[in-house]
Structure formats: C-alpha cells, structure tokens
N, C-alpha and C positions, 0 to 999 in steps of 0.2 A: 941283834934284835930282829932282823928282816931274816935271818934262818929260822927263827924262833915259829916267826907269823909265819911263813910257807911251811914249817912242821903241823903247827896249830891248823890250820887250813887245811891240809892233808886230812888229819884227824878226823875233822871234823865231817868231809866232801865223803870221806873214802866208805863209812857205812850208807849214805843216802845213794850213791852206786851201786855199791852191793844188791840194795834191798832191790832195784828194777828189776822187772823179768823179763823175758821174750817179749817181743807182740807177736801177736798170731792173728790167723786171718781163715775164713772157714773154708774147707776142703769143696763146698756145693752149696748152693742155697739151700740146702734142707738142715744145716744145721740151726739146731735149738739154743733156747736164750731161756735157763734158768735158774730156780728163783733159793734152791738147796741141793746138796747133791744126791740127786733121783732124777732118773729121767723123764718120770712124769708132771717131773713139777717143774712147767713152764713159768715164766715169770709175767706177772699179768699184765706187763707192761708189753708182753710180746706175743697175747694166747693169738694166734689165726695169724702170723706177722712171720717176715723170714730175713733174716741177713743176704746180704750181697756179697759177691768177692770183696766190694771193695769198704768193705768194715773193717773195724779191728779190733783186737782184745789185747789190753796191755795189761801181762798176768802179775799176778802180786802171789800166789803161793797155789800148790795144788791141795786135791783133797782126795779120798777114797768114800766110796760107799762100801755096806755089807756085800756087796758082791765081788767088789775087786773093781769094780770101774772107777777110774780116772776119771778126775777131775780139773781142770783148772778155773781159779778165781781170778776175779782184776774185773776192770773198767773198761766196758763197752765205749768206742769212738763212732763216727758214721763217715760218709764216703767224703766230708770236709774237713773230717780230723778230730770234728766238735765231739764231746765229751757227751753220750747218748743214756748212758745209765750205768752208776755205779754200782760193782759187787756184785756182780752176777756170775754162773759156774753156768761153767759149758762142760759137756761130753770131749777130753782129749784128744777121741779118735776123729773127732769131727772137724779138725781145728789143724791147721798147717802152722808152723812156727818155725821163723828165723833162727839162723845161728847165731 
C-alpha cells in the first residue's frame, strides 16, 4: 500500500515540476515589461517604469513574434520575491536565465 502512495505521489508531483521554467533576471535596467509579443507593446503597468537587476521573471513558456523575436512569458516578481504582475512577455535577449 505505501509503494502504491509514493507511485501515486510521483505521478502526480512529477508534471507540476516539469511545467516550472527558468527564472531570469534582466541583463540591464533598460529591459521592457510587456504587455504581447511586440516590442512596442509595453504593459501599462510599466509605460516610463524599469526593472532592476534585482527582479525576476519566473518563465512559464516562450513565444515568437512575425519577425523571429523571442520571447518569454511568466510572472514578474520585485526585489522581495513578492509576485509584481502576472503574464507579462519580455524580449529573451534582454533577460539573463539560470541553468
């Protein structure tokens, strides 16, 4: 019965792992906070506003635009961890991410 439950538990843990992505963190304060993927489309939560090193973006999937730019999605954090704005796409190149 207790191999059964540590199977079942396995099961269950093993895709909610999978699905985390990197967090990443911005190459300079000039990276943008937007709101689809385009680069002009800032997210209003962010128009005149700039991330710090010590932000984070914890990515959930990438995206492309018609041009070939990179993308990644996920949830903005701030420099206490706190959870700053959900769903927002940055420019890839702008954005440094762990292994």
């Amino acid at each position: 019965m207790t191999k059964m439950a540590l199977i079942l538990c396995g099961l269950l843990l093993a895709p909610a792992a999978a699905m985390a992505g990197p967090t990443c963190s911005p190459s300079d304060d000039s990276a943008r906070i937007l709101a689809a993927a385009s680069p002009t489309a800032i997210h209003r939560a962010w128009q005149g506003k700039h991330v710090g090193y010590g932000w984070s973006l914890q990515v959930e999937r990438s995206a492309h635009d018609a041009a070939g730019t990179e993308y990644y999605v996920g949830d903005l954090y701030d420099t206490n961890g706190q959870l700053s704005t959900r769903k927002v796409f940055v420019i890839e190149s702008e954005w440094d991410c762990g292994p």
